[in-house]
Every structure is written in structure tokens, then in C-alpha cells.
C-alpha positions as CSV (number, residue, x, y, z in Angstrom):
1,X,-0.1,-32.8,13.0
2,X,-3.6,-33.3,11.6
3,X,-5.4,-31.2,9.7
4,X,-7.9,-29.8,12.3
5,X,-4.6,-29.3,14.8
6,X,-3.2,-27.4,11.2
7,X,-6.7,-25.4,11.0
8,X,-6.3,-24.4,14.5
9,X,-2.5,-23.0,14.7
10,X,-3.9,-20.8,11.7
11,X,-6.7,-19.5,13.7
12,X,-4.5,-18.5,16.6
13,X,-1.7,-16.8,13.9
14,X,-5.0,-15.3,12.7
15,X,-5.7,-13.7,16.4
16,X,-2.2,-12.1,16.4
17,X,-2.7,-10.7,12.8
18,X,-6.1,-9.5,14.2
19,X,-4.1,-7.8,17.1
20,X,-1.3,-6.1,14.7
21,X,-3.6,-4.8,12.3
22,X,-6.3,-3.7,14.7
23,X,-3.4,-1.8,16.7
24,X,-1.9,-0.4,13.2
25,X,-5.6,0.8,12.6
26,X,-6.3,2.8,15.9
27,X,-3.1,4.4,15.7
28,X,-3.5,5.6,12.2
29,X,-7.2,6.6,12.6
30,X,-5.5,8.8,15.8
31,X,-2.7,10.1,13.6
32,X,-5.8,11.1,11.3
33,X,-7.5,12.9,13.8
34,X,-5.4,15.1,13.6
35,X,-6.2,16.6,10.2
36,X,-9.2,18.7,9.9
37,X,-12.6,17.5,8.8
38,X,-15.6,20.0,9.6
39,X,-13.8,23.1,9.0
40,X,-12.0,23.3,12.2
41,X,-8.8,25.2,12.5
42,X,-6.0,23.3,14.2
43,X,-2.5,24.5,14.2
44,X,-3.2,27.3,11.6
45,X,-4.9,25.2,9.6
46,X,-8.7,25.4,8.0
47,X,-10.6,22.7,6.6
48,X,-13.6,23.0,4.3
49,X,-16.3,21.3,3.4
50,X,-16.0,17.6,5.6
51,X,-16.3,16.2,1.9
52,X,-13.2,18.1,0.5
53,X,-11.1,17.3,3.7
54,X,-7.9,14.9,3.2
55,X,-9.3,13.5,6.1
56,X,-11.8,11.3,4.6
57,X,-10.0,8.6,2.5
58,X,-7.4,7.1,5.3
59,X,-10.6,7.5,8.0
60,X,-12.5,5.2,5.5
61,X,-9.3,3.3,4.7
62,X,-8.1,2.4,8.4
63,X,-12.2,2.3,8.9
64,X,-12.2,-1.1,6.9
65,X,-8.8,-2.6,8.0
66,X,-10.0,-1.7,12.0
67,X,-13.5,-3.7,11.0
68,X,-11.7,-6.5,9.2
69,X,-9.4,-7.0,12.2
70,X,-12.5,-7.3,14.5
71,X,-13.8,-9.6,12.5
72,X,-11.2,-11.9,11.9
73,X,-10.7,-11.4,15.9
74,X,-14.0,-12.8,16.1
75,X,-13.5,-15.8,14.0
76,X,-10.4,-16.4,16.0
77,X,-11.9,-15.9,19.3
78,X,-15.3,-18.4,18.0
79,X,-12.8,-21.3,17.0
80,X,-10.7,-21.3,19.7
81,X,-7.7,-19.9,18.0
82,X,-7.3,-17.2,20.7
83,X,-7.0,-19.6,23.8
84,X,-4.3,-21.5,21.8
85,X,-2.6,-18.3,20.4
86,X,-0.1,-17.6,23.5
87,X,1.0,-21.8,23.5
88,X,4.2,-23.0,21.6
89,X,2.3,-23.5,18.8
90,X,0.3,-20.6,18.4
91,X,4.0,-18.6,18.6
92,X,5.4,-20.9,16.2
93,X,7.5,-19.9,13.5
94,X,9.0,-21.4,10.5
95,X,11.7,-20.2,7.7
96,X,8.6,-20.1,4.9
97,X,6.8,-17.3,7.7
98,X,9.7,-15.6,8.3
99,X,10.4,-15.0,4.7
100,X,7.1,-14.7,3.6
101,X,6.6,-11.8,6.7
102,X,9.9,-10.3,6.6
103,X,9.7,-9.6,2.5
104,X,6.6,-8.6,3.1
105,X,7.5,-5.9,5.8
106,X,10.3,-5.2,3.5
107,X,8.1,-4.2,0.8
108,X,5.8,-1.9,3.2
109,X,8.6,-0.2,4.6
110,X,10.4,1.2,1.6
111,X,6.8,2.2,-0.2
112,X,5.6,3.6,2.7
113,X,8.8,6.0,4.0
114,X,10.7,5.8,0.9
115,X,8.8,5.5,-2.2
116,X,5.2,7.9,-1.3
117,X,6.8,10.9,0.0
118,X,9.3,11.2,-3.3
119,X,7.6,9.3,-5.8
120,X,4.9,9.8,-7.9
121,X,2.0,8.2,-6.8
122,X,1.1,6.2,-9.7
123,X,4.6,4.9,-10.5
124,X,5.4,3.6,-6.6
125,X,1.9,2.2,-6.1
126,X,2.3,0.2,-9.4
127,X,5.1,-1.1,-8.9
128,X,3.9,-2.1,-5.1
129,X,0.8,-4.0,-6.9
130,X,3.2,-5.6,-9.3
131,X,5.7,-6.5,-6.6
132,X,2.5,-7.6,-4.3
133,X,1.3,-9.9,-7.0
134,X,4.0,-11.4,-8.6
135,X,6.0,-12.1,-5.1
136,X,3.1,-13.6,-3.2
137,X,0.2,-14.8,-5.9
138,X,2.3,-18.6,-5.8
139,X,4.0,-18.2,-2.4
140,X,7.4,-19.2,-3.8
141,X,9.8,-18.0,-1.8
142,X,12.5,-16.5,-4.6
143,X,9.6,-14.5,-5.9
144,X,9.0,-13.1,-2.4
145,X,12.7,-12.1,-2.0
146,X,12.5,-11.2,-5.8
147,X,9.8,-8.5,-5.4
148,X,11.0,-7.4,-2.0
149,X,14.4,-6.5,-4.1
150,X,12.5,-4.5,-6.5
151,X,10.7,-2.3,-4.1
152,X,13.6,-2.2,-2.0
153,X,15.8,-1.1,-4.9
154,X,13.7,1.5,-5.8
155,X,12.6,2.9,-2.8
156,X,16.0,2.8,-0.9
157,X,17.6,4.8,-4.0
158,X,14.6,7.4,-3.5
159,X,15.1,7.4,0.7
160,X,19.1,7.8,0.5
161,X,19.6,9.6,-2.6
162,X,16.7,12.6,-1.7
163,X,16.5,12.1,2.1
164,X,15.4,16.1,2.8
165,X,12.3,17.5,2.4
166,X,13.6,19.9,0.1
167,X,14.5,17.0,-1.9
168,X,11.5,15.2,-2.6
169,X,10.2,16.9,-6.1
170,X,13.2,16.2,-7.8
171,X,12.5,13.3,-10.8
172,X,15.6,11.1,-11.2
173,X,14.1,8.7,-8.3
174,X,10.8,8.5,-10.5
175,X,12.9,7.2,-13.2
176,X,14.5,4.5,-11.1
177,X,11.0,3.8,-10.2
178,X,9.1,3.3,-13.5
179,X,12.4,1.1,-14.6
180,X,12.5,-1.2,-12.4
181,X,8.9,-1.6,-12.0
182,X,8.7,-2.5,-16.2
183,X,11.5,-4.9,-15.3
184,X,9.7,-5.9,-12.7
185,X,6.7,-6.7,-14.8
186,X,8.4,-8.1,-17.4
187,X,9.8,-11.1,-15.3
188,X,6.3,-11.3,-14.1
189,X,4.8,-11.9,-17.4
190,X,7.3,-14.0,-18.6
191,X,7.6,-16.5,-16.1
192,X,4.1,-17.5,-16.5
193,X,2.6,-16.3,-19.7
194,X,-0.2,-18.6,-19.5
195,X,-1.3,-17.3,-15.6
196,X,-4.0,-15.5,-16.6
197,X,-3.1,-13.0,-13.2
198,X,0.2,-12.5,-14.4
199,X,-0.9,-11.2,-17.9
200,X,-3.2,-9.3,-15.9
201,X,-0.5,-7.9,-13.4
202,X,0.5,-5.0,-15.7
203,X,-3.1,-4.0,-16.4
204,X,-4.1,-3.7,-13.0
205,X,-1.2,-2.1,-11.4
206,X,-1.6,0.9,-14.2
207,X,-5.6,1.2,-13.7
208,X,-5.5,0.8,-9.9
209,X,-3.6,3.6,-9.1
210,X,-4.6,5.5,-11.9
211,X,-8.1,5.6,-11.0
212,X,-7.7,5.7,-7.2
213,X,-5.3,9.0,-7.8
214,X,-7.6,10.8,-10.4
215,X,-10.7,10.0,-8.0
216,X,-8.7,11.5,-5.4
217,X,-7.6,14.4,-6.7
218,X,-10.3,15.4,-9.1
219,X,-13.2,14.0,-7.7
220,X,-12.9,14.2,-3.5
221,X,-10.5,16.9,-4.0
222,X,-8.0,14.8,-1.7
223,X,-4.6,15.7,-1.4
224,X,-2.0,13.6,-3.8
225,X,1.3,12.9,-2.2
226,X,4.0,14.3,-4.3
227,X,2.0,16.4,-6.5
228,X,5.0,17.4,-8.8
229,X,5.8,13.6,-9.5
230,X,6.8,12.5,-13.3
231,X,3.7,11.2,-14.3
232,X,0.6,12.8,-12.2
233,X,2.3,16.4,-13.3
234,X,1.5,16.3,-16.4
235,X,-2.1,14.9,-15.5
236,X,-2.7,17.6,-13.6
237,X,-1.8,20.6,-16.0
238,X,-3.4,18.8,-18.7
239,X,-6.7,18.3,-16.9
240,X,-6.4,22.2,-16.0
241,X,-4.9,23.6,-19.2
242,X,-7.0,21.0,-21.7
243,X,-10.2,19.7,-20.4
244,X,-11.1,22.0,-17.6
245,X,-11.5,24.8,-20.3
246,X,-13.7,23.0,-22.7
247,X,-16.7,23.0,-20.2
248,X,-15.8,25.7,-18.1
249,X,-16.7,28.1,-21.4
């Protein structure tokens, strides 16, 4: 196979990616719907202030991935990728996909129903970035499986362990958490000290969530999933018990 027949197979594996994540998008935006954003009151519940609604950041979120599937629809559609996407090779699929796709749904799955809803915030979207990073940055395969380990480690302990909804505060699983995501990074720095991403790895998955969660909560006055977690706690009663004061006098 030639490069342009390569170049086209990806453009009808774009065209299904474009249909996944366009379908992922509407649903969620409908899911969304359902929370209030101009101060309506559905099922008991009143929204303020469209500004202040939790509505706002996964409507802007699923926004962007419904326009970038369009797009890359688009692209697909203009190349020809779409008229070759329902042929043999266009449903083709090789052991490097189905690693790279099932680690990576792996990885989703146990951050998404395991790790938000229990964990703090900060710790289980850091250890997503680092897991996101180090497993897929080279595309080597043992990193994938690595990385999908880690999150799975942690998040499966966290979905097993405090399964109820009464459960979900508790801290232990937080713990598990920040561990393995400092193992985590420390096989990620050390198996490639001179990658100038990998050094950076640790920075960003402490800054990214950091600042996403304090503009949440502090400045949109979004809601933070598992307010009580081990790390944004203490952020919280320190911003309300230390700061706040100083120029609320």
C-alpha cells in the first residue's frame, strides 16, 4: 500500500472517529440540558444567574468536541475518506489499533465512572494527564498498557472499594490515587529524562487541573465533583477561612 492509499484509509478511520465523537457530543449536550441555565426550575431545582449555572462549562466543552467532529467530518467527507470508510479497508483493524483504542477506552472508563465521582478532582485528572502523556506521546505499546494499568489500578480500587453513593467522600481511594499517579510520574520522567515533554509531564498535570478546578469553582462558581476530596478540601476552607477575609474587611 502506497502512501496516498495509507493517507486515505486514515481519512475514512477519521469519518468514523468524526461519527463517535459527534454522537458522544449530542448525547452529552442532551444529558446537559437537563441542568438549569436561566433560572428555570426543573425537578425542584432553581438555577441562578445563566453565568453561575453548572451548565455552562460541559455546554462549552461538548460545544468544541461537537464542532471539531464536524470538522474533521468535513475533511473526511472533501478527501474522499467517507466513500471508502464502509469498504474492507476503511473497517480495517490491526493489533497496534486495537491496543492503542482499547487502553485508551480503558483509561476513559475508570476516570470517568470510577475515579471523578470519589476522587478529588485534581488528583484523578493528574494522574489522567500523566497517564495520557506518558502512554500515548511515543505510541509504544507497553507504555499504552502501562498507563492504562495505572488508571485502571486506581480507579477500579475507588469503583469496588466505595461503590455507594454514601461512599464517595471517604479519602483512603485519594490516597491510592496520588500514589500511584507519583509512581506513575516517576517512570515517566525516568525513562526519558532528556524528553523535554516528559520533564514537563509532572508540571502540567499539577497546573492543569489546578487551574481548571480553581477557575471553576472560584471564578464561574461551577460545581466541583467531589468537593470533600483530599486535596481541593483544604483549598476550599483555606480560600474561605484565609483569603476571603482579607478583602472582605
Amino acid at each position: 500500500m502506497n502512501s496516498s492509499d495509507d493517507i486515505a484509509v486514515l481519512r475514512a478511520r477519521d469519518f468514523w472517529g468524526a461519527v463517535t465523537l459527534g454522537t458522544l457530543s449530542i448525547f452529552f449536550l442532551w444529558r446537559t440540558s437537563y441542568i438549569p441555565l436561566f433560572g428555570e426550575n426543573r425537578g425542584g431545582v432553581t438555577g441562578g444567574d445563566w453565568y453561575n449555572s453548572a451548565a455552562l462549562v460541559p455546554f462549552g466543552i461538548f460545544t468544541g468536541l461537537l464542532t471539531l467532529s464536524l470538522v474533521l467530518l468535513g475533511i473526511s467527507v472533501k478527501s474522499g475518506g467517507a466513500r471508502l470508510a464502509f469498504s474492507a479497508a476503511g473497517l480495517g483493524w490491526d493489533q497496534a489499533e486495537a491496543i492503542r483504542f482499547s487502553t485508551l477506552g480503558l483509561i476513559m472508563f475508570f476516570y470517568i465512572v470510577g475515579l471523578v465521582p470519589r476522587v478529588d478532582f485534581i488528583l484523578c485528572s493528574g494522574l489522567l494527564i500523566t497517564a495520557l502523556i506518558f502512554g500515548f506521546h511515543g505510541g509504544q505499546q507497553k507504555r499504552m498498557v502501562l498507563s492504562s494499568a495505572a488508571v485502571a489500578t486506581a480507579g477500579g480500587y475507588a469503583l469496588f472499594a466505595h461503590l455507594p453513593r454514601s461512599e464517595w467522600a471517604l479519602h483512603f481511594d485519594d490516597w491510592v490515587t496520588l500514589f500511584t499517579w507519583a509512581v506513575l510520574a516517576v517512570v515517566a520522567v525516568s525513562r526519558s529524562p532528556r524528553d523535554k515533554i516528559a520533564r514537563a509531564t509532572p508540571i502540567l498535570s499539577v497546573l492543569v487541573p489546578l487551574v481548571l478546578v480553581l477557575a471553576m469553582a472560584f471564578g464561574f462558581r461551577q460545581n466541583v465533583p467531589n468537593r470533600g476530596g483530599l486535596i481541593f478540601k483544604q483549598i476550599e476552607y483555606h480560600y474561605y477561612v484565609s483569603l476571603k477575609p482579607l478583602w472582605s474587611r
